[in-house]
C-alpha positions in Angstrom: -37.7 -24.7 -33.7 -35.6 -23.8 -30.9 -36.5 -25.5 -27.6 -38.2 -23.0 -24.9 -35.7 -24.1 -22.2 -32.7 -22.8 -24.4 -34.4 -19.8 -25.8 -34.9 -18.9 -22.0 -30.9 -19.5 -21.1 -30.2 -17.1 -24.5 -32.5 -14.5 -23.0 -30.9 -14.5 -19.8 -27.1 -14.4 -21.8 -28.3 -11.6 -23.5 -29.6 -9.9 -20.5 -26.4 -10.5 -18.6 -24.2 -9.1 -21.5 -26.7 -6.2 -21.8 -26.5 -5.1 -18.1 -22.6 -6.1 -17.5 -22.2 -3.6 -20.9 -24.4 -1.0 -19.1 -22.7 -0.6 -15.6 -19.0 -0.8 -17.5 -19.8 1.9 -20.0 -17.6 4.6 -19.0 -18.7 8.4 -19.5 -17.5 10.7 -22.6 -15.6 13.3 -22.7 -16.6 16.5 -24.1 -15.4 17.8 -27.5 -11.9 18.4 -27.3 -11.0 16.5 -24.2 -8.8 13.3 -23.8 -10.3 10.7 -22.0 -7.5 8.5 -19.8 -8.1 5.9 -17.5 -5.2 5.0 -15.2 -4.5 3.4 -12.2 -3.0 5.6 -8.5 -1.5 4.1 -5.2 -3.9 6.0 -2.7 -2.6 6.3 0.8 -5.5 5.2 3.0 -6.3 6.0 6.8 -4.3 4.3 9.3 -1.1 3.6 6.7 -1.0 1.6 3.6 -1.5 2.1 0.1 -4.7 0.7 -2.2 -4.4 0.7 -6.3 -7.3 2.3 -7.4 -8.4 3.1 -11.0 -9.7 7.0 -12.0 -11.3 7.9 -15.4 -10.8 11.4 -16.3 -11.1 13.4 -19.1 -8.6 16.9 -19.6 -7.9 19.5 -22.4 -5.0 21.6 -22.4 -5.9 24.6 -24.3 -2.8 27.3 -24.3 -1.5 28.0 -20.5 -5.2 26.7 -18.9 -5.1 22.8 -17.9 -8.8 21.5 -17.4 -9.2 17.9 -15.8 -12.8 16.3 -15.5 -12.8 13.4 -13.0 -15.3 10.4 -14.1 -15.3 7.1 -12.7 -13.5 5.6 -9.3 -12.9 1.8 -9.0 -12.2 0.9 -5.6 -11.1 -2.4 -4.2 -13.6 -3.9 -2.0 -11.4 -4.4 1.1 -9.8 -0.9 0.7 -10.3 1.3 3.5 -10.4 3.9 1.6 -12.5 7.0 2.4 -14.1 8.7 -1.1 -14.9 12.3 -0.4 -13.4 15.4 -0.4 -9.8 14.4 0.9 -9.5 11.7 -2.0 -10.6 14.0 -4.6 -8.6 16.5 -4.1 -5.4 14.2 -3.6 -6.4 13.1 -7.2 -6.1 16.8 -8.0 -2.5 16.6 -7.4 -1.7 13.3 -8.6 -3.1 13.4 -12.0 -1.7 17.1 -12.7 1.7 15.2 -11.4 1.2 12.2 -13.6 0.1 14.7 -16.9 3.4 17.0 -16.0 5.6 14.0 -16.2 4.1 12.4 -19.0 5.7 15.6 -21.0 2.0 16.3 -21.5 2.6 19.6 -19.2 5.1 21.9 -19.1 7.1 21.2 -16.1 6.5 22.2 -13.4 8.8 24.1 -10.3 9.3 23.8 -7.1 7.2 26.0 -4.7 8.1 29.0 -3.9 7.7 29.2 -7.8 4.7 28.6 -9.4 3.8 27.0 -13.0 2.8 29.7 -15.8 0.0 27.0 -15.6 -3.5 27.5 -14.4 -5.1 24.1 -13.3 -8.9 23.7 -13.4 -9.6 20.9 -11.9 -13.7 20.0 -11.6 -15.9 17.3 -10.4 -19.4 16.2 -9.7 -20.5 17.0 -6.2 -22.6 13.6 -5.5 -21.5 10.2 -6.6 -22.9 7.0 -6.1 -21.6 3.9 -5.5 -22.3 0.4 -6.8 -20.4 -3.2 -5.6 -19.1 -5.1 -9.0 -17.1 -8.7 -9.3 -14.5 -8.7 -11.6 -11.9 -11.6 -11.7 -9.4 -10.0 -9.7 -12.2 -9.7 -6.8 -15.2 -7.7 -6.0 -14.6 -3.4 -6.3 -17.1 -0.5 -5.1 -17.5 1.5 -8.3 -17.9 5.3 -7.6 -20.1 7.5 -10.5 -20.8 10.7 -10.8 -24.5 11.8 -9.8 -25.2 15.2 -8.8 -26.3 18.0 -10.9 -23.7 20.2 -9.0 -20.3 20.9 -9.8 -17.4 21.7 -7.6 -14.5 23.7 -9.4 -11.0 24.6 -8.4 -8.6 26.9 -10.1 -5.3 27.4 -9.5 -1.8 27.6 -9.8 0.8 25.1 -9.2 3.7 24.3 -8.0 5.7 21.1 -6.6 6.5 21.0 -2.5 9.6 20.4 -1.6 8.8 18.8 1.5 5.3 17.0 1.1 6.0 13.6 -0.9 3.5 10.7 -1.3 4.9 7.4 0.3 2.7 5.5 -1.8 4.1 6.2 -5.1 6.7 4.6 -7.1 9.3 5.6 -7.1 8.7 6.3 -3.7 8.1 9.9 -2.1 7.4 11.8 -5.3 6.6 15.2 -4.7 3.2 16.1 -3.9 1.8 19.3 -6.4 0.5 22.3 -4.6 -2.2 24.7 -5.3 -1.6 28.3 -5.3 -4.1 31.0 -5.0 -7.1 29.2 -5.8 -10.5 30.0 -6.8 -13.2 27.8 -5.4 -16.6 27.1 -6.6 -18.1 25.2 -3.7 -21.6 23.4 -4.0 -21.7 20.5 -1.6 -23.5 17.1 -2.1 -27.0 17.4 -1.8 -28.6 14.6 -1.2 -31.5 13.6 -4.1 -34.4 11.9 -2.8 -35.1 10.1 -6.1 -31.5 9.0 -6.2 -30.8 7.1 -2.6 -27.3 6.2 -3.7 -26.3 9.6 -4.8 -24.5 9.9 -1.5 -20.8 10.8 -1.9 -19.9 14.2 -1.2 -17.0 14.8 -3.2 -16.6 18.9 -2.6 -14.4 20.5 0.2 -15.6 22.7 2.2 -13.8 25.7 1.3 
């Protein structure tokens, strides 16, 4: 027989490792996307640079590029502002980071623009949740609306906008050319009080 006591610490193992397995389960990608999960050096709002982890999902399928964007760990003592401004920074960054992976074609310089066109979408809402891990506690950002908000566009690579948190330092910035937008704002859901975020621009 296995004393109560213990069989009551093994329950509470078990529903430790359950929940810890629950809240790090990442989202799937659809058929035929790749699901990658790398780290950025996000510029934050009064100078400096945070390292913040993205989970996203694309599928290059002829001359159409189409990125997903899942999951956003945040360090807890980041300034960091998640909305609208961050999300579409990631637009550039990860097209940027896909083009010189050799995944992309490359890409030229603007005027020019890529015989690429970039569909880059995105969950309206997200939520946020606070997490320790051993290199300290992070704000975990999940998609949550029912709304999506959709850009595409062409691209091409400014010559004069550069990111000065990158590394190698000041690596061009991508630009969107002659986008279409499909624009559905956050709306908050009652039955969802974390489901906060608004990730969509405006326009």
């Amino acid at each position: 027989m296995v004393p109560s006591a213990f069989r009551s610490i093994l329950v509470v193992i078990f529903v430790v490792l359950i929940g810890s397995s629950t809240t790090s389960a990442q989202p799937p990608c659809d058929p035929g996307f790749v699901k990658l999960t790398q780290e950025f050096s996000a510029p934050v709002p009064g100078g400096g640079c945070c390292t913040i982890t993205v989970v996203f999902c694309y599928q290059l399928e002829g001359t159409t590029l189409r990125i997903v964007t899942h999951t956003v760990t945040v360090p807890a003592d980041c300034p960091l502002v998640v909305g609208p401004g961050l999300f579409n920074w990631l637009r550039k960054k990860i097209v940027y980071r896909l083009s010189q992976g050799g995944i992309l074609p490359s890409i030229p310089n603007c005027p020019g623009s890529a015989l690429l066109t970039v569909e880059t979408s995105v969950s309206s809402c997200y939520a946020r949740t606070l997490s320790d891990v051993p290199d300290g506690p992070v704000n975990i950002y999940n998609p949550c609306g029912t709304s999506v908000c959709t850009k595409r566009c062409a691209v091409c690579l400014s010559t004069s906008d550069t990111d000065p948190c990158s590394d190698p330092a000041n690596e061009p910035m991508l630009q969107y050319v002659g986008c279409q937008n499909i624009v559905a704002p956050c709306e908050p859901d009652t039955s969802k009080p974390d489901c906060i975020y608004n990730t969509c621009d405006s326009n």
